[in-house]
N, C-alpha and C positions, 0 to 999 in steps of 0.2 A: 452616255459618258458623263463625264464628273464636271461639271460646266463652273469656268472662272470667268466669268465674263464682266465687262464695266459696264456700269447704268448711270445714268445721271438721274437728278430728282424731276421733276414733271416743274417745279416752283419756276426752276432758273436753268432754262435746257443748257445755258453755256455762259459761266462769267470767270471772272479771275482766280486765278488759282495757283499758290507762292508755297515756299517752302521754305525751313530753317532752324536750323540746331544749335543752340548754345550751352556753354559751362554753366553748373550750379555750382553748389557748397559741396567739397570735399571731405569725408567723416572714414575716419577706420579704415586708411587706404584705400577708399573707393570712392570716384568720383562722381557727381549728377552732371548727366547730359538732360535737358529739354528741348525734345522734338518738336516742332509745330508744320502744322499743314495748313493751309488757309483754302477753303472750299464748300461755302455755303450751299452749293448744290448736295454733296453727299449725305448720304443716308447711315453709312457706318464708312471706317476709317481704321486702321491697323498698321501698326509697326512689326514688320517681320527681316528677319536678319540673321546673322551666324548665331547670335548670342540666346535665340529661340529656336532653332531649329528649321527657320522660315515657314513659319507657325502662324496662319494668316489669325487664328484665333486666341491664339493666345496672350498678345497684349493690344487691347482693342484702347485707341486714341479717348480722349474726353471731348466733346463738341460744346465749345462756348461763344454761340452765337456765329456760327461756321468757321471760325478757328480750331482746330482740332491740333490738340498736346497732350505729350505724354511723359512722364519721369524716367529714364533710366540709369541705372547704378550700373557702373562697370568701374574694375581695377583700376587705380591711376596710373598713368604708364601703359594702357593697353588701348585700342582698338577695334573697333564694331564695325559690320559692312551691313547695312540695310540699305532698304525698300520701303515707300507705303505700298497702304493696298485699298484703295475706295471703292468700294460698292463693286466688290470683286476684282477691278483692276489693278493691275504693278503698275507701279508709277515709281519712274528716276527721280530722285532731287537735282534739279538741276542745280542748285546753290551748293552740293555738298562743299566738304573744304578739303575732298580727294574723293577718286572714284575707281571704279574696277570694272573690266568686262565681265558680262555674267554670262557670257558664255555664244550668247544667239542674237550680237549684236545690238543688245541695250548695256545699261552701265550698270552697278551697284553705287551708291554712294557709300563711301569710307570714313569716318571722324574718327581722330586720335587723342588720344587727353596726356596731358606730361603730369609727371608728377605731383604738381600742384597742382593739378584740378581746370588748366587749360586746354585749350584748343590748340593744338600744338601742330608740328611738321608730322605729314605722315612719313610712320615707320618703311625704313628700308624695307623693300619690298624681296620677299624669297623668292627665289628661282620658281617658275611653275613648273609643276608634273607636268613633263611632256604628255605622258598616256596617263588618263584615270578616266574611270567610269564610276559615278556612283549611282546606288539603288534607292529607289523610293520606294512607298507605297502607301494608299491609301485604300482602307479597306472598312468595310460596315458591315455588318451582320445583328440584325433583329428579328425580334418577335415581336405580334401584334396579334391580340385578340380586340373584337369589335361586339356591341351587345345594339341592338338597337333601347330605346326607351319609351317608344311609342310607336303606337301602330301605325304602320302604313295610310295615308292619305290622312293621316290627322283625326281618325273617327276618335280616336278617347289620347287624352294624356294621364298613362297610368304611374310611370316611372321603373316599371317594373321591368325586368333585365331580359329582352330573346334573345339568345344567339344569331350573332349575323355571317363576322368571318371569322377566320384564324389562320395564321401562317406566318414562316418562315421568308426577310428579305435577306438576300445576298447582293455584296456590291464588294467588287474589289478592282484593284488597278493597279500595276508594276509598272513603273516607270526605270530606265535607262539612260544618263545623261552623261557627258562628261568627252574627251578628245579619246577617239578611238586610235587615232593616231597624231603625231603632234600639230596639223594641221586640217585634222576633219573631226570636225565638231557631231556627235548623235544626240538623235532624243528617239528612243521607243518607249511607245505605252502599250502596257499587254492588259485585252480586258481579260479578265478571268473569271468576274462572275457578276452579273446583271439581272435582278430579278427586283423587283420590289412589287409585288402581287398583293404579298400580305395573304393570299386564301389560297393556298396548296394543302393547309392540313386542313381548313373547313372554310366552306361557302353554301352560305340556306340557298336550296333548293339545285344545287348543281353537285356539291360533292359530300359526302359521309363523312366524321369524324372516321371509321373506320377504315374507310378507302384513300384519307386524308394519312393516315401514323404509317399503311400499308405503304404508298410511293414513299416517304417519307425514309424507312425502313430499309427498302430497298435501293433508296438513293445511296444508300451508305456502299454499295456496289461499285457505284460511279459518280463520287461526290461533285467531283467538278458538273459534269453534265447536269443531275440534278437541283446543283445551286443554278446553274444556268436559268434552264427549263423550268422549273420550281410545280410540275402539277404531273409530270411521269419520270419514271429512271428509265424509261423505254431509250433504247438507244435508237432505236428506229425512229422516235419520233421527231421529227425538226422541225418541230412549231416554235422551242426559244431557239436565242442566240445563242449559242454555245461560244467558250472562248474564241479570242483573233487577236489578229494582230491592228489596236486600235490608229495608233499615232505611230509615223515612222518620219523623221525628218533626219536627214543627216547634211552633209556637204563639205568644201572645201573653203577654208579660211588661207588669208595670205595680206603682207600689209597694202598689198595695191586693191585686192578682189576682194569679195567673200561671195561664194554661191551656193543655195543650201537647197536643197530639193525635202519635196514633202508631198506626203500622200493619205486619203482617206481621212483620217480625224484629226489630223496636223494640223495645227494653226497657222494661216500667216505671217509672214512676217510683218506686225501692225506697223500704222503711221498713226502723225497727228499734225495736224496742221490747225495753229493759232486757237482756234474753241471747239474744233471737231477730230473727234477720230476716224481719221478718211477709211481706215483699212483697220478690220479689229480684230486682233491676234488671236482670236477663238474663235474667225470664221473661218470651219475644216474647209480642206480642201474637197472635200466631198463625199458625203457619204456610201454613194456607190463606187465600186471597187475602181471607176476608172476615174477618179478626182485628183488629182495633184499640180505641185507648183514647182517651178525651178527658177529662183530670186536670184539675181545679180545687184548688188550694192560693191558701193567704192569704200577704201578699205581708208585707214589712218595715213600711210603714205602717199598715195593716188590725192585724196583730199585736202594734202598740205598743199602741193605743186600751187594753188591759187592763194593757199594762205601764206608762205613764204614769198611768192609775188607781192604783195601786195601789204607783206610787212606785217602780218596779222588781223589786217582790218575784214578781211571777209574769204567765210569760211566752208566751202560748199560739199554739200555732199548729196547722193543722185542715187535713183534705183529702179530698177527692171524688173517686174515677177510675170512670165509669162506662165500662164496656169488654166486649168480645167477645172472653175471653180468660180465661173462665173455663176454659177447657181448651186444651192446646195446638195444637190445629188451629184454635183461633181459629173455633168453631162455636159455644160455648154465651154466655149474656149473665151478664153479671155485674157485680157492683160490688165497689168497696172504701172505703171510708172510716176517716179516725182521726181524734183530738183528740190533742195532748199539751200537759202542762204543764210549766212549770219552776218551779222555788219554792225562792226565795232560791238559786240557783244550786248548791243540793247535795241536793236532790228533783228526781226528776221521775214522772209520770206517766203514762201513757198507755193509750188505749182503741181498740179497733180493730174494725171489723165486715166480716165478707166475704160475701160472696153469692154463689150459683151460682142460673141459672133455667132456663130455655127452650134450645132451639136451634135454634127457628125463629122467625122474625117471628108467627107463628099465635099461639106459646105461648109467647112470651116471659115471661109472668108467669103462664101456666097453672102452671107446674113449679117449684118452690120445692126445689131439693135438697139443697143446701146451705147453713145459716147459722154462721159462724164468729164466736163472740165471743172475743177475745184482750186481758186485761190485763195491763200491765208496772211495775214500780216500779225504781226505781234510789235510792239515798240513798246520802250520805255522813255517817257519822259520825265525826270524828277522822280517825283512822288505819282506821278500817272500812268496809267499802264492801258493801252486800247489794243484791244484785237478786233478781229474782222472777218469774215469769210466769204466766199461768194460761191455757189454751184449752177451751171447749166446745163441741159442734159437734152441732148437730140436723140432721138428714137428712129431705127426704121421698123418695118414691119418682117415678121418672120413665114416663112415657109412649113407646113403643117408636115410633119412626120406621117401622119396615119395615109394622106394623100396628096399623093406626089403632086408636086406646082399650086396648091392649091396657098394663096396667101390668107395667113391670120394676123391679128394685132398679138403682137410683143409683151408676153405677160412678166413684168418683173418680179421676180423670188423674191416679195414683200408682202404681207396680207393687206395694207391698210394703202396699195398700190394695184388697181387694177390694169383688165389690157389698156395700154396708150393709146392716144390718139400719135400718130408718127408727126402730124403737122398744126396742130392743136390752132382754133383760133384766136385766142386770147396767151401772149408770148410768156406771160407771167405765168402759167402752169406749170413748164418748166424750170422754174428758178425758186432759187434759196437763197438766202444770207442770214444773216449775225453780224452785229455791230456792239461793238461794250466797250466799255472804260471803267478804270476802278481807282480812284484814291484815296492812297493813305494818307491823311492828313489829321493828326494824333489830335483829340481821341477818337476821330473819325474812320471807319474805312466806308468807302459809299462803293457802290456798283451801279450805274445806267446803265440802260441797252434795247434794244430791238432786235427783231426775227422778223420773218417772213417766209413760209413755205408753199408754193403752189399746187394744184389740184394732182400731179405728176409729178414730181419733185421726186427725186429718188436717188440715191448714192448705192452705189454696186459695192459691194465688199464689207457691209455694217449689217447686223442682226436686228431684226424686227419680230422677235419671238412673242410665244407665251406661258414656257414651261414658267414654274417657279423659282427654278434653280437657277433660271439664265438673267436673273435682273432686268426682266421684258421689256424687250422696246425701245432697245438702245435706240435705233432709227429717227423713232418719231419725238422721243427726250430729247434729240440734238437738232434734229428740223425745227420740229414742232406737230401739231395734227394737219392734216393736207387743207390746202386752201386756207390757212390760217395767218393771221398777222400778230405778235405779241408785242407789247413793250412794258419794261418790266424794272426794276429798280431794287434794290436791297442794302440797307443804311445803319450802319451798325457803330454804336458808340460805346465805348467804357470811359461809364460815368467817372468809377470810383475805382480803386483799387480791386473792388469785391463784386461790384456793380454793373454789369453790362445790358447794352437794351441795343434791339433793333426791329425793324422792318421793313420788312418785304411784298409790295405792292404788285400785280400785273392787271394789265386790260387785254383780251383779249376780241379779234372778233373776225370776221369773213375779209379775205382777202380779195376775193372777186363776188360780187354777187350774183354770179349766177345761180340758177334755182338748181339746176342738175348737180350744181357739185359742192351747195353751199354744206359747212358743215353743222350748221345749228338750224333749226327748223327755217326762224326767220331769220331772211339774208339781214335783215340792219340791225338784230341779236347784238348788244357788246356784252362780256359775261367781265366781271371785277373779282380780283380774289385780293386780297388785302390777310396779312400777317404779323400780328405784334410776336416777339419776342422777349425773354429775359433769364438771365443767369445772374447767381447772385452767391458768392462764395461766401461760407459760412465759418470758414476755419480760424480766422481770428477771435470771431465771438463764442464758438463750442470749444479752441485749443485744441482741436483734433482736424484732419479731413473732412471736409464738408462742405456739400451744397444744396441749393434747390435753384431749376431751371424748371423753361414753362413756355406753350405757347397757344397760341390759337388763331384757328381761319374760320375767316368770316368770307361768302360768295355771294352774288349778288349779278342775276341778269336783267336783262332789262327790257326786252322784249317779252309780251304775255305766252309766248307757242314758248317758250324754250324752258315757261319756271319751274323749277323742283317740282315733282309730284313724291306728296309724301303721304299715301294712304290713300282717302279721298281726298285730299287737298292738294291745291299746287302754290307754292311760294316762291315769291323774286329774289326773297334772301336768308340765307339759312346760316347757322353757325356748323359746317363742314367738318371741321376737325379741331380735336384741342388735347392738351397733354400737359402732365403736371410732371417731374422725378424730382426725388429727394433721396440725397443720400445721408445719412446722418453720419456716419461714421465709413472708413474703407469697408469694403462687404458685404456691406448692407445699400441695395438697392429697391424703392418703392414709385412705381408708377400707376399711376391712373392715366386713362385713355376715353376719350372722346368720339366714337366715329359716328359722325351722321351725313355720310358722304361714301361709299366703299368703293364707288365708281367712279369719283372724282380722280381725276390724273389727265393723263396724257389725253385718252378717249373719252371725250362725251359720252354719255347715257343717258339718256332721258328716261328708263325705265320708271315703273314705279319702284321706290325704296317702301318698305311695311316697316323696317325697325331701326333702330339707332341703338348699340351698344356702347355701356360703360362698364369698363373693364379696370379691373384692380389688378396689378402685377406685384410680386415683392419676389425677390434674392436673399439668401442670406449664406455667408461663409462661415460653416462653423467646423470645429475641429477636424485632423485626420484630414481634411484638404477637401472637405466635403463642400458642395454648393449644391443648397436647399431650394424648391423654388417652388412658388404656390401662386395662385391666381381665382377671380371670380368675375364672371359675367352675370351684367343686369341687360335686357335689352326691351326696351322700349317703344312698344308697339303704336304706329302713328294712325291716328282719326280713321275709324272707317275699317281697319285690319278688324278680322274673325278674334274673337277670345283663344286666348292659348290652349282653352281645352279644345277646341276644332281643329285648330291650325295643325297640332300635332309640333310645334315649334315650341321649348321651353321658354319660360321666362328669366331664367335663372340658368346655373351651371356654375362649376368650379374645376378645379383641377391643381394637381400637385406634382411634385416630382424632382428627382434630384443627379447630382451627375458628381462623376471622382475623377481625376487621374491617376491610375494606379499603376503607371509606369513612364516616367518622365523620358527614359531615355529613346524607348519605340513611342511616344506619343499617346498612350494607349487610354481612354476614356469611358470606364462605364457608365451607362445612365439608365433611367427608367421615371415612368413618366403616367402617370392614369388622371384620365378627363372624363368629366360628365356633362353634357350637352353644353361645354363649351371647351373648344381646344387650342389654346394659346401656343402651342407648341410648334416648331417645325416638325414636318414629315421624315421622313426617311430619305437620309441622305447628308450632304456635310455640314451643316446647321443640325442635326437630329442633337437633341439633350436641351437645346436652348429654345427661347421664346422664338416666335416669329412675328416680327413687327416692322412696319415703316415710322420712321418715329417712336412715339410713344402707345400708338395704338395697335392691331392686328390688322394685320397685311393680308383681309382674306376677307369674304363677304360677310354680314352678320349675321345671316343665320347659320354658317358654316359650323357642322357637326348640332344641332340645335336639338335633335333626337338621336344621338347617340354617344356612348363612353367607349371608350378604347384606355387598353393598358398595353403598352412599347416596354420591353428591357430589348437595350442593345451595349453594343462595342463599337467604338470609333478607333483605327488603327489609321496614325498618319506620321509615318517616320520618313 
């Protein structure tokens, strides 16, 4: 499925995060609105709205020094309803200066501009469509031929082109949203076609160019099936997925209730509480056919009763999702419930319980394995703003399926969480917190704080993946890594009008030392990651648009078993990552990239690293609405690695390629794309046509694709 999922960055698992929209200069009846976002954790940031389409890529935020802002022009006298969107997440402004239901119990935020170019009273609002339904869809289809460029196991680097694969991906998804009736809310998504293979029309040593164009051919018979399947038109065959019915959520709204039911690939309905997302809106209900949820939240009427009490001062609202989804096959039962308060509109609180039980009807409440209590605080003070959270989690033991009465330990649907101890010696294995504070104090904003996650520490209803598409690890970016302690800092000034600097320091080290569960070799390990940054706007001294930002991490451990090994050598401090971009003008984008670190994040590795790439990125917008994009890799082989004629691993690589939209109103994007022993590029999928990067560098290992080219043409359809 087509995964939106939020991530936070590995730097700062949870710090402050603000929002805010004001007037510009008005010019030719059109007014400037500037959006800003404040959230030095994120990776990428987007403005999406009516006025795009809700277009997560089509107007991507500028990040200066983790403030992220963007320019928009709209009619004076008119109206915009957006959304951000962070590192795959929808995110409400809570500051809007008017808002909207969007439909499934979050808000849109609304800004109105008057005539002259204010912020003005939102426009009288139109009756709504009692009934509407509207259609999405988001759909891909490419090619991919693959050459390798060296032999197998490294014996010669010749450059010279074999055949590896070739084929046809399909990917599409119909979406369904809108009141089916004037108080029942739907969403279906219909998958229709999943394949991303790449080798149906050829793969060395398994299928023929000829027996490859042959299913191909005949797919045309029964196209759906074959995009499914992607390697027979055999009907008989059910080794792919063929279409289904992906996401089904519907329910009953009303101003006391709302209760929505949901099944198989349906998301939750998410929470957040102060620096965590307790519950996150893209964990299905499960992916076997028996997963689903039936959510009871308090509605705008039900939740006044205490704010009309109490004259305004505090504002509560409460919710109940009893569901089969405590794990993601959607077998085991479970609940979730929270309260929150608000109080005087710069408090809030909140309380949250999770449950895991049974995974049979038999034992649904035989097995208690999970209980999650999670508290959150948020306050402002002035110019200060502290959250907080706290998690503890008792475990029991579960009853083995295969044989009957037989007790097992409790394995929780996390990878980086094995079976529990149900009564663990040391209490702190079950707990978690977050503590932060952030002030703005002009030209200041600072961020303090600390973490702490235990050897067990675990929150039921948060993803801990490792596709690429799913922003991995939400889990452990908002905990931290098991048995870990952080304290962490990020300090950011505008110097000057044009001039901004910050950084962002963390120490990290063993929470408990015990040897079984420390997480760095040795228990009294502290690892330092330390980060300057800068941005420096250039548009007064070129009279055009213009900037150059930049950064760079420096790590450093301290204990000899944990230091870098890099080749034959091992070092206590390395310079990890760094990034240069320069825009000179709108359309023109130039990066260089730094990785000597690819394993650096959330999870240690001590592996050995053999290379360190530097990488040149550039963009460029040129006529006919084209976007050019070309790239080159150097990688850098450390003390001790095989010569690159052995290794079979180039030294070098480049790659190009470009992308159009050739139909604004369906959304519609052709691209294409060819690499040689280096591929900058995302894969297949909703990123496909653009770079793939954290930062400024590639978001992938270094020697990924290092012996071979590939050439992508596809179509991106997302109306």
């Amino acid at each position: 499925m087509k995964k939106i999922l939020a991530a936070y960055s590995a730097l700062l698992a949870a710090s402050a995060a603000a929002a805010d929209v004001r007037a510009g200069n008005v010019q030719d009846g059109t007014a400037e609105l500037i959006f800003s976002y404040e959230n030095p954790e994120a990776e990428k940031v987007s403005l999406v709205g009516d006025f795009n389409g809700w277009n997560m890529e089509a107007d991507a935020m500028e990040n200066d020094g983790g403030t992220w802002t963007l320019s928009l022009r709209i009619p004076a006298g008119s109206s915009v309803t957006y959304k951000f969107v962070a590192d795959g997440n929808w995110i409400s402004d809570p500051n809007a200066p008017d808002s909207s239901d969007d439909g499934f119990g979050g808000k849109n935020g609304v800004v109105t501009v008057t005539a002259d170019g204010k912020i003005g009273k939102p426009l009288p609002k139109a009756k709504p469509r009692e009934q509407h339904v509207e259609f999405h869809t988001w759909t891909n289809i490419g090619f991919q031929n693959c050459w390798t460029t060296a032999k197998n196991g490294g014996e010669e680097y010749s450059g010279d082109f074999s055949e590896d694969s070739a084929g046809l991906g399909f990917k599409s998804y119909w979406k369904f949203t809108g009141n089916a009736t004037p108080s029942v809310p739907i969403f279906l998504e219909l998958a229709t076609a999943e394949n991303e293979s790449f080798s149906n029309i050829y793969e060395k040593g398994s299928l023929s160019w000829g027996d490859g164009f042959r299913d191909f051919a005949l797919g045309l018979f029964s196209p759906i099936s074959y995009a499914n399947d992607g390697t027979s038109a055999d009907l008989d065959d059910d080794d792919g997925d063929l279409s289904y019915l992906g996401h089904l959520k519907f329910g009953i709204s009303s101003p006391y209730v709302k209760y929505t039911m949901g099944w198989k690939y349906a998301g939750l309905p998410g929470h957040t509480s102060a620096n965590w997302t307790t519950v996150d809106p893209e964990w299905e209900a499960g992916y076997e056919a028996t997963g689903g949820f039936g959510h009871l939240e308090t509605g705008e009427k039900l939740g006044s009763i205490i704010a009309d009490a109490t004259g305004g001062a505090v504002k509560v609202t409460a919710a109940l999702s009893l569901n089969r989804s405590a794990d993601r096959k959607g077998r085991r039962f479970g609940l979730y419930s929270w309260i929150s308060a608000d109080i005087l509109g710069k408090h809030s609180v909140d309380f949250q319980y999770n449950g895991a039980y049974g995974d049979t009807n038999e034992r649904a409440f035989d097995d208690i394995v999970e209980a999650d209590l999670i508290a959150g605080y948020k306050g402002a003070f002035g110019p200060l703003t502290v959250k907080a959270n706290a998690l503890a989690n008792f475990y029991g033991n579960s009853k083995s399926t295969g044989e009957s009465g037989k007790v097992v330990r409790y394995d929780p649907d996390s990878p980086d969480v094995g079976g529990v101890e149900w009564n663990p010696d040391n209490k702190l294995d079950n707990l978690a917190a977050n503590a932060n504070a952030s002030l703005d104090w002009a030209p200041f904003r600072i961020v303090m704080g600390g973490r702490f996650r235990g050897y067990q520490a675990h929150m039921l209803y948060v993803k801990e993946g490792y596709q690429e598409e799913e922003q991995e690890n939400q889990l452990s970016r908002q905990l931290g890594p098991v048995n870990t302690q952080r304290y962490f800092a990020d300090i950011g000034c505008s110097v000057s009008d044009a001039l901004s600097l910050g950084i962002a320091p963390y120490m990290q080290m063993n929470l408990t030392k015990d040897e079984g569960h420390s997480f760095y070799k040795d228990t009294g390990n502290i690892e330092f990651v330390v980060r300057p940054r800068f941005f420096y706007d250039l548009s007064k001294t070129l009279g055009r648009k213009s900037s150059v930002d930049g950064y760079i991490e420096g790590s450093f451990m301290s204990a000899d078993d944990d230091r870098y090994a890099r080749g034959n050598e091992s070092r206590s401090a390395i310079i990890s990552e760094a990034g240069l971009r320069f825009i000179p003008r709108s359309g023109i984008t130039l990066m260089y990239g730094f990785n000597g670190n690819p394993t650096h994040g959330v999870y240690y590795d001590a592996k050995v690293q053999d290379y360190a790439l530097h990488s040149l990125l550039a963009s460029l917008d040129v006529p006919l609405g084209i976007t050019v994009m070309a790239g080159a890799g150097i990688r850098q082989a450390y003390s001790g690695v095989g010569d690159f004629s052995e290794t079979g691993i180039s030294p070098w690589g480049f790659a190009f390629g470009a992308r159009k939209v050739i139909d604004r109103t369906w959304n519609v994007t052709l691209h294409g794309e060819f690499s040689y022993n280096f591929d900058p590029f995302a894969g297949f999928g909703s990123m496909s046509g653009k770079f793939f990067l954290r930062d400024y560098v590639l978001d992938r290992d270094n020697d990924w694709a290092a012996n071979l080219a590939k050439l992508r043409i596809g179509v991106n359809i997302d109306f």
